[in-house]
One Martini backbone bead per residue (centre of mass of N, CA, C, O) as a GRO file, in nm:
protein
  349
    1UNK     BB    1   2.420   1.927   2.483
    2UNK     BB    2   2.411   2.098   2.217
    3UNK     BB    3   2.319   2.176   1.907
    4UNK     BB    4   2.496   2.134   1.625
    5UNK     BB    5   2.686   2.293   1.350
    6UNK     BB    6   2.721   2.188   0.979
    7UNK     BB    7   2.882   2.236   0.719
    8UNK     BB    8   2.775   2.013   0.424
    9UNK     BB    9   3.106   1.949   0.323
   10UNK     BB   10   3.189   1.875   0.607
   11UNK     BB   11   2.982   1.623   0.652
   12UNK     BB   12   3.045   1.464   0.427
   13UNK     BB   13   3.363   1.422   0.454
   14UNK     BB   14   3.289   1.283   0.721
   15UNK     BB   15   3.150   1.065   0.647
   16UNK     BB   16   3.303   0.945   0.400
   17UNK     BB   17   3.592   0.883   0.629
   18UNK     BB   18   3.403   0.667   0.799
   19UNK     BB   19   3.310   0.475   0.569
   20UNK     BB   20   3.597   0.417   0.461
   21UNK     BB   21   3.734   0.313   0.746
   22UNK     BB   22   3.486   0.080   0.738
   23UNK     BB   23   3.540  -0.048   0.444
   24UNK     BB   24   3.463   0.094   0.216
   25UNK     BB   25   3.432   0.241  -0.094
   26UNK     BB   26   3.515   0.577  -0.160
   27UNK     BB   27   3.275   0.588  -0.393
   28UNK     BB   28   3.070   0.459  -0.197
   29UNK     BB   29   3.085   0.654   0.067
   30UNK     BB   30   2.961   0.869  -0.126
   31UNK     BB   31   2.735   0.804  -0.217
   32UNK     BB   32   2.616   0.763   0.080
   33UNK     BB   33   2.679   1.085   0.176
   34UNK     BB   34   2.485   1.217  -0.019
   35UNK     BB   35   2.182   1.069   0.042
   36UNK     BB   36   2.206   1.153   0.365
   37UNK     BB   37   2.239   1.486   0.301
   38UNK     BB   38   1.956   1.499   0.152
   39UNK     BB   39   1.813   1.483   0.383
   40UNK     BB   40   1.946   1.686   0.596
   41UNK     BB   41   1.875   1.937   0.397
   42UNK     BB   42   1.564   1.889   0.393
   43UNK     BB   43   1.492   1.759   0.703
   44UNK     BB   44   1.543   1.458   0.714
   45UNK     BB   45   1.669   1.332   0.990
   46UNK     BB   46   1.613   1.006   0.987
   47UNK     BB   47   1.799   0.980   0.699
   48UNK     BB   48   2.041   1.099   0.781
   49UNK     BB   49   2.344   1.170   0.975
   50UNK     BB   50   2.145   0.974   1.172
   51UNK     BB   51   2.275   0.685   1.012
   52UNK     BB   52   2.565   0.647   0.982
   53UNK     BB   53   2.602   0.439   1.246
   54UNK     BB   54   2.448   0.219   1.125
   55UNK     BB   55   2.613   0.184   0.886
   56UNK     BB   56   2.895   0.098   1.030
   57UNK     BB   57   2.741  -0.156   1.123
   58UNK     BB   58   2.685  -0.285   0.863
   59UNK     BB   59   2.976  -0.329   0.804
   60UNK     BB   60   3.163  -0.425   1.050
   61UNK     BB   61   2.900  -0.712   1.039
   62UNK     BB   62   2.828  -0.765   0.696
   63UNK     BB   63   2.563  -0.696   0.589
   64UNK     BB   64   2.731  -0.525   0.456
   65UNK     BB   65   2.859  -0.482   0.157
   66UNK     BB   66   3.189  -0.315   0.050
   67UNK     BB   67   3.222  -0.593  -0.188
   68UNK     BB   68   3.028  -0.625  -0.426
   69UNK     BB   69   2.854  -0.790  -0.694
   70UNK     BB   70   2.725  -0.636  -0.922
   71UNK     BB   71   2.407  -0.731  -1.146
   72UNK     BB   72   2.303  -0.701  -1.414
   73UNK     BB   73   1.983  -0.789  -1.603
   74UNK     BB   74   1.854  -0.853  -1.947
   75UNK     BB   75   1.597  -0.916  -2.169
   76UNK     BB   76   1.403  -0.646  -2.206
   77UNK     BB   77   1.493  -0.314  -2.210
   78UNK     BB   78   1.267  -0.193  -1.984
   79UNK     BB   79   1.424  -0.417  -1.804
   80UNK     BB   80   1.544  -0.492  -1.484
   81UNK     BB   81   1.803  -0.656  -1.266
   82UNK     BB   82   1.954  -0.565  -0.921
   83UNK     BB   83   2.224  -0.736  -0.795
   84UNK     BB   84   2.350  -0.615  -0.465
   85UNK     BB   85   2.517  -0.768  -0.290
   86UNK     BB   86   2.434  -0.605  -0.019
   87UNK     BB   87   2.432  -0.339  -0.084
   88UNK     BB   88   2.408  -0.024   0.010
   89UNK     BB   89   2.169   0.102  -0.109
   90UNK     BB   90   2.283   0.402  -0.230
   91UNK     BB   91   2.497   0.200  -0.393
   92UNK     BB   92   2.230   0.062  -0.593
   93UNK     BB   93   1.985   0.270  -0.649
   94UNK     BB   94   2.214   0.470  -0.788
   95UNK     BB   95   2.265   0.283  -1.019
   96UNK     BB   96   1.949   0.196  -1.101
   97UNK     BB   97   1.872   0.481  -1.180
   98UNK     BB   98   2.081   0.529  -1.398
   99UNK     BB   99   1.993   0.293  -1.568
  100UNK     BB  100   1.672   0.385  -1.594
  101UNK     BB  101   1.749   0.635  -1.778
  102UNK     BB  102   1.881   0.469  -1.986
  103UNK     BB  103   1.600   0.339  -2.086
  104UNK     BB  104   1.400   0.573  -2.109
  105UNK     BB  105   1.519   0.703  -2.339
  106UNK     BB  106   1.464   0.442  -2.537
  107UNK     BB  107   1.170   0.338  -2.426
  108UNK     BB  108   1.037   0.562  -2.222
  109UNK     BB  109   1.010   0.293  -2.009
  110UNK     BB  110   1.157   0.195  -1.699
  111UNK     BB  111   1.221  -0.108  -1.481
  112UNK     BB  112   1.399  -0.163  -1.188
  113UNK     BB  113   1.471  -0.364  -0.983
  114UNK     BB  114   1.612  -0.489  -0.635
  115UNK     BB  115   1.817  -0.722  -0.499
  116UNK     BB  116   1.980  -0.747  -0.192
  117UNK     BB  117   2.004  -0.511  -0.019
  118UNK     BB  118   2.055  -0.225   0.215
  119UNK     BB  119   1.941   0.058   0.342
  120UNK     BB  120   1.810   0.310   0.115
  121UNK     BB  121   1.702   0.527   0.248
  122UNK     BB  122   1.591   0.822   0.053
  123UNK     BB  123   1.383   0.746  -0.205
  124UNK     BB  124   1.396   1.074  -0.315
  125UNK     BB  125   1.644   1.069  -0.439
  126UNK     BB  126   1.614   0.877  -0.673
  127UNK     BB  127   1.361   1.037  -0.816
  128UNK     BB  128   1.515   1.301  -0.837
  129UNK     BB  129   1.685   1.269  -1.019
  130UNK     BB  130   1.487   1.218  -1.266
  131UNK     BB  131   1.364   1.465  -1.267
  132UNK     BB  132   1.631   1.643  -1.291
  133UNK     BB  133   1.624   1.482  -1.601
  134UNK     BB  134   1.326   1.461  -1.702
  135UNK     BB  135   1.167   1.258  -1.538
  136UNK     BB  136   0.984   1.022  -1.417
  137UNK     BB  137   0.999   0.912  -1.057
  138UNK     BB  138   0.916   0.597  -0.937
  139UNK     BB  139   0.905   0.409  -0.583
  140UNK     BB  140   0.957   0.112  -0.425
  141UNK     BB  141   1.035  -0.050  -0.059
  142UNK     BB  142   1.103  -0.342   0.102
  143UNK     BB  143   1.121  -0.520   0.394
  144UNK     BB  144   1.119  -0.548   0.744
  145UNK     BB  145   0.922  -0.631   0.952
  146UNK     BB  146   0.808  -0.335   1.173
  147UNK     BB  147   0.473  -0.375   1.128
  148UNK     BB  148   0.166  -0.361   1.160
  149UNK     BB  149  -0.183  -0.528   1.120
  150UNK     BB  150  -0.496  -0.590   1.065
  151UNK     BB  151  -0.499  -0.865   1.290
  152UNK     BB  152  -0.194  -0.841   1.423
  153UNK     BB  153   0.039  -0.947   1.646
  154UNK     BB  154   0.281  -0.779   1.582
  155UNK     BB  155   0.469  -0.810   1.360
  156UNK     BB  156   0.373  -0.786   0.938
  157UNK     BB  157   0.508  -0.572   0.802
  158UNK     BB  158   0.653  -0.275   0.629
  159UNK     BB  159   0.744   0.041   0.584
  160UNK     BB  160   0.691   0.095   0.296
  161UNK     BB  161   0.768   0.323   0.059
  162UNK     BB  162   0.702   0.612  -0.134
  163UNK     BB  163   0.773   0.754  -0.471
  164UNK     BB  164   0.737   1.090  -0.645
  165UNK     BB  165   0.874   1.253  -0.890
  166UNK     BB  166   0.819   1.611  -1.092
  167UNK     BB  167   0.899   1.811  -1.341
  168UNK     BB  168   0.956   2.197  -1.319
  169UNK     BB  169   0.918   2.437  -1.428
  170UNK     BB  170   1.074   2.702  -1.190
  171UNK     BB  171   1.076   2.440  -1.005
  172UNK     BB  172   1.078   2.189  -0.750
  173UNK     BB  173   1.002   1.917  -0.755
  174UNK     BB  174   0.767   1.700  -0.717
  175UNK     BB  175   0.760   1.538  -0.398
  176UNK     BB  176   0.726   1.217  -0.278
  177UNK     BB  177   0.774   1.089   0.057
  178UNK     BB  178   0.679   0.777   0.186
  179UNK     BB  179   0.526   0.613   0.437
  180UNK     BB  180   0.310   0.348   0.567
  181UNK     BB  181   0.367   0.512   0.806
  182UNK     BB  182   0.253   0.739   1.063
  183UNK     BB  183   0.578   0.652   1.140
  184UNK     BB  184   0.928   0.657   1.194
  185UNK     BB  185   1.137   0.488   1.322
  186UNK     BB  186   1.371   0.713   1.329
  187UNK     BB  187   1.134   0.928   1.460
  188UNK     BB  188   1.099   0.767   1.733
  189UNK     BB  189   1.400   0.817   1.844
  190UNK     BB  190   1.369   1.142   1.837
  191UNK     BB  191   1.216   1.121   2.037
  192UNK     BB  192   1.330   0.960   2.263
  193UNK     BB  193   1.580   1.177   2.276
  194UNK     BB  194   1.381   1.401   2.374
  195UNK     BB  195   1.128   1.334   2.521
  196UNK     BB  196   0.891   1.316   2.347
  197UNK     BB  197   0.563   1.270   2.247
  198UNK     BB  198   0.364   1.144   2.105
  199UNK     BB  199   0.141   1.103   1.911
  200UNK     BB  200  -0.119   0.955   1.794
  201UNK     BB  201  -0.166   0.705   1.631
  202UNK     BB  202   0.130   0.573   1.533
  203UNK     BB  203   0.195   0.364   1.785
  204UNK     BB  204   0.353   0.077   1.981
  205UNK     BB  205   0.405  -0.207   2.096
  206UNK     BB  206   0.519  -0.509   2.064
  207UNK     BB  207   0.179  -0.584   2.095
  208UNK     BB  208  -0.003  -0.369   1.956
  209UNK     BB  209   0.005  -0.099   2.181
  210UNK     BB  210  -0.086   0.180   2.190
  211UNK     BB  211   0.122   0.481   2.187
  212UNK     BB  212   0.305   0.815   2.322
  213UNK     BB  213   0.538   0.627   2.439
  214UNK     BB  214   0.890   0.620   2.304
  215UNK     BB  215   1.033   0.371   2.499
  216UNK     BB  216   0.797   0.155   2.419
  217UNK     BB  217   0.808   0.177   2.146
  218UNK     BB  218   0.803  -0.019   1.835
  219UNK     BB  219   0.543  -0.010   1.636
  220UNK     BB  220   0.441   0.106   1.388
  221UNK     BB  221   0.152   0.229   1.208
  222UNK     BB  222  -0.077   0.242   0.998
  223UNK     BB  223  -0.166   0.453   0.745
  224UNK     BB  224  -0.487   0.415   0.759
  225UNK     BB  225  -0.460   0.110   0.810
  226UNK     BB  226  -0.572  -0.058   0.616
  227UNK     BB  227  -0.416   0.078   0.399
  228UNK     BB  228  -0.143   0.089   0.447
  229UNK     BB  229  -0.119  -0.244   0.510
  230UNK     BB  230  -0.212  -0.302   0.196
  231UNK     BB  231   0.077  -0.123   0.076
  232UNK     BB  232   0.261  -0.311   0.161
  233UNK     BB  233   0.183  -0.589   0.046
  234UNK     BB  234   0.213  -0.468  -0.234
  235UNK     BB  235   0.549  -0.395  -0.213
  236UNK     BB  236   0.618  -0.655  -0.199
  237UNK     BB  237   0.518  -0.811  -0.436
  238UNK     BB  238   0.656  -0.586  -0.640
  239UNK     BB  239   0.935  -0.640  -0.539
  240UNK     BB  240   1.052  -0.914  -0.341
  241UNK     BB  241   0.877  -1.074  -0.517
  242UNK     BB  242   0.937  -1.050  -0.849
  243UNK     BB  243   1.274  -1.098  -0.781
  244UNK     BB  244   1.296  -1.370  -0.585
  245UNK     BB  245   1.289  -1.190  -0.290
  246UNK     BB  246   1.132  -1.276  -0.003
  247UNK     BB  247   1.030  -1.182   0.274
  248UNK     BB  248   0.778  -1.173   0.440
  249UNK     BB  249   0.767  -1.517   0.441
  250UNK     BB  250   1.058  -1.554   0.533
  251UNK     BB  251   1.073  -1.429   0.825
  252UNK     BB  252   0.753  -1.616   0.892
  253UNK     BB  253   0.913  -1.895   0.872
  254UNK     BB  254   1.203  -2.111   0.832
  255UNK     BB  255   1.421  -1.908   0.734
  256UNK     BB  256   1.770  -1.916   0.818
  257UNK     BB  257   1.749  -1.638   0.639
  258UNK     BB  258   1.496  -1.424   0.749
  259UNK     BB  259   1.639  -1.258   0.943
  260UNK     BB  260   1.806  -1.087   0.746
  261UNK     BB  261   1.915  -0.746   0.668
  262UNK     BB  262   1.687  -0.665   0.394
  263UNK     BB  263   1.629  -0.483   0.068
  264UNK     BB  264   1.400  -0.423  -0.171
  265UNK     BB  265   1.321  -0.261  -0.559
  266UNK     BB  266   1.126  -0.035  -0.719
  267UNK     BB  267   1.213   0.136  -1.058
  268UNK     BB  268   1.093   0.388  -1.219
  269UNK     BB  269   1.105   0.539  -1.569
  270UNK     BB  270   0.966   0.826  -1.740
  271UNK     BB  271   0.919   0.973  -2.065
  272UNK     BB  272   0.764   1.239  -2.169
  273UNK     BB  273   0.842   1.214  -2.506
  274UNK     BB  274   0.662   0.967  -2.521
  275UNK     BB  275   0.383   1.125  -2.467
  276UNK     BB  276   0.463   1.410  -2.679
  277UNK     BB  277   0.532   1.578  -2.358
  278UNK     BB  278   0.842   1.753  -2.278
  279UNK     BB  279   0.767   2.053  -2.223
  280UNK     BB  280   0.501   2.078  -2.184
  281UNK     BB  281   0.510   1.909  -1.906
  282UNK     BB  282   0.660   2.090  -1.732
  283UNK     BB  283   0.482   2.341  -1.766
  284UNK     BB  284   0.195   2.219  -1.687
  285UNK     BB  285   0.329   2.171  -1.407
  286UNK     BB  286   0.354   2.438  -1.315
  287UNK     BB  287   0.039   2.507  -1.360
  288UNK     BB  288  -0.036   2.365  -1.154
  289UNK     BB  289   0.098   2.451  -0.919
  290UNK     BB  290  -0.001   2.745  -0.937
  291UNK     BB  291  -0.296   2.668  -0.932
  292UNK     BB  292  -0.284   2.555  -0.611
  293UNK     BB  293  -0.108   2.825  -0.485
  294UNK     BB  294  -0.395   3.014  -0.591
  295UNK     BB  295  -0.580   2.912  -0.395
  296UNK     BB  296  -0.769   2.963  -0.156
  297UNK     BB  297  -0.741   3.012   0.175
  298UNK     BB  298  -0.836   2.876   0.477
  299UNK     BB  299  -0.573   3.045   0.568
  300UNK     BB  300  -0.345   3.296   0.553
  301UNK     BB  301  -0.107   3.131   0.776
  302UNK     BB  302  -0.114   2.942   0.538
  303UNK     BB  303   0.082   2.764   0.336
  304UNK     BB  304   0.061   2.680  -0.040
  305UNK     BB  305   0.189   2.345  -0.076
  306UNK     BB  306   0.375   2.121  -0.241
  307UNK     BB  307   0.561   1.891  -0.240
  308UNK     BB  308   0.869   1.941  -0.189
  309UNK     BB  309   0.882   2.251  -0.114
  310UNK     BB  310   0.997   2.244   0.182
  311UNK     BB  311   1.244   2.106   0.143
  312UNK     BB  312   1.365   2.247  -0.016
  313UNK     BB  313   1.382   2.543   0.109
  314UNK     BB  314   1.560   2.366   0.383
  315UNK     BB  315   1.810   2.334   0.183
  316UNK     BB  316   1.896   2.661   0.119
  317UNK     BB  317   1.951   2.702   0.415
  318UNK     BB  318   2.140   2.450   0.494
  319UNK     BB  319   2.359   2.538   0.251
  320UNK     BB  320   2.423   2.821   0.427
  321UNK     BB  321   2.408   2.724   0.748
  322UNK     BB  322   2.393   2.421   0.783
  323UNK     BB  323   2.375   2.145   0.988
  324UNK     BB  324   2.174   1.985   1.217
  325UNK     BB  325   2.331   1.791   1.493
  326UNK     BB  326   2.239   1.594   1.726
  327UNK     BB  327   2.386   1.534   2.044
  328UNK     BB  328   2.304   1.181   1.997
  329UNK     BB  329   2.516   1.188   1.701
  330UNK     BB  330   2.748   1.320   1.746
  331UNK     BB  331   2.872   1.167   1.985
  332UNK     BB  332   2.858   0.894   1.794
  333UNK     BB  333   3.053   1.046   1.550
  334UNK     BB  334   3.308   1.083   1.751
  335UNK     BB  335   3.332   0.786   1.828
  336UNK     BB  336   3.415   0.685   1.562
  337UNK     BB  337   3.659   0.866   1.522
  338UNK     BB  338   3.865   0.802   1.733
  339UNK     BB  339   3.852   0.477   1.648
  340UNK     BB  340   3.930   0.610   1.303
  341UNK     BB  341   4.114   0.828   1.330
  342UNK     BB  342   3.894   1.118   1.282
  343UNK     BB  343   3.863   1.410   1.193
  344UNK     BB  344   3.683   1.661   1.278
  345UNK     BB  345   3.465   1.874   1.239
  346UNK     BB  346   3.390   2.181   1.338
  347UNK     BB  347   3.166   2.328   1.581
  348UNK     BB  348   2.846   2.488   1.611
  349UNK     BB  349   2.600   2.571   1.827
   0.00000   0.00000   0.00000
């Protein structure tokens, strides 16, 4: 089966429908299927909607929670915890997004903790937001262990992503958007559907053995050894013990909800008018920007781009022509569809 091609608003109304079906509320099925799709859409394919099946499961099993019962606490302005009672990422990190922008004009710079939420999607999604308001947006996220450490034999921290996106006149957001691990589980996955070898040092087995086999990859490896390991270690505690919910202490522990899958957030926003200077910081912002994609090149055949710059790209080509859709995804996509009696949008391969 090859691969097919949905335009952008059609296959968001049908993830929205999925989500809907399966439980969640109509506002929120919304909520999730726009960070999907802005994933899809910049090219992030393992955080698009090859994630809907997922997220359908998360819902189905009860993991996730489709009627949070969502509740900000703060005590001090700048700062605040949002206990997210288990909802899907993109509906808790976009309230605490929200509410990030709204005290960062307030008080300068706003940092929102996100506790018990699951699966937060492309963290970038939530960083571009604060750009797009003019505010700088950074993000850190702890999850469940699913990577190597150095000196540990099998899962010991997990692949917990950073963004950072800045706003900048006349270009797309500075955007950075990584995983602590040389490689998302996500992307092992598409490994493994098309039978590709992995690159080198990127994975290993269960056993925590180097490998280049997606069939028996297991666990992502740490991006530059320790440090990426010591980059999760590190986002767990500003994360997860910083607002009171542990994951990995609780993990490989005794606590028998240790392994229930859960994900802890902490979003900072800061407002450049507060540093004194709001548009000049745009400003000088795209003259970095400029100044960087001016420097000589050491290839003439490679182009230089900032962060974030060629998924914007990839953004506008797919916003005209449609979202490539994995044909084991699609299938998967058809049969929630059957399941929940939802007409599917047409498909062009």
């Amino acid at each position: 089966m090859p691969e097919v091609v949905i335009p952008a608003t059609e296959l968001t109304a049908f993830a929205t429908a999925l989500l809907t079906g399966a439980g969640a509320r109509p506002e929120h099925a919304r909520t999730i299927s726009q960070v999907l799709m802005w994933a899809s859409l910049r090219g992030v394919d393992s955080h698009g909607v090859s994630r809907v099946p997922r997220y359908l499961e998360l819902l189905d099993s009860g993991e996730a929670n489709a009627a949070p019962d969502m509740r900000i606490s703060s005590d001090v302005p700048g700062v605040a915890v949002l206990d997210a009672d288990r909802a899907p990422g993109p509906v808790a990190l976009t309230a605490a997004t929200a509410e990030a922008a709204t005290r960062a004009r307030t008080s300068g710079i706003a940092a929102l903790g996100v506790r018990r939420t699951v699966h937060t999607g492309a963290i970038g999604y939530y960083t571009s937001r604060l750009a797009d308001d003019g505010l700088v947006g950074i993000a850190f996220v702890a999850g469940m262990p699913n990577m190597s450490y150095t000196g540990v034999r099998g899962r010991a921290v997990a692949t917990s992503p950073l963004s950072i996106a800045v706003p900048a006149d006349g270009h797309p957001p500075a955007l950075l958007d990584m995983a602590t691990a040389g490689i998302a589980l996500g992307k092992i996955a598409q490994y493994r559907n098309s039978g590709t070898p992995l690159p080198e040092g990127v994975a290993a087995t269960a056993d925590g053995v180097p490998t280049t086999d997606p069939a028996i990859a297991k666990l992502p490896l740490p991006l530059g050894g320790a440090k990426g390991a010591g980059m999760s270690l590190l986002f767990e505690l500003i994360t997860s013990v910083l607002v009171g919910a542990p994951i990995l202490a609780s993990f490989h522990g005794d606590d028998p909800d240790g392994r229930v899958h859960r994900q802890n957030a902490l979003l900072i926003a800061l407002d450049p008018a507060a540093f004194g200077a709001a548009e000049a910081f745009t400003a000088a912002t795209a003259t970095t920007l400029d100044t960087l994609k001016g420097l000589p090149r050491a290839d003439e055949a490679t182009e230089i781009r900032y962060p974030g710059e060629g998924s914007a790209a990839v953004a506008e080509k797919r916003t005209a022509n449609g979202i490539p859709v994995a044909p084991k995804v699609w299938d998967e996509l058809l049969t929630a569809a059957d399941k929940l009696n939802i007409q599917p949008p047409a498909a062009t391969a």
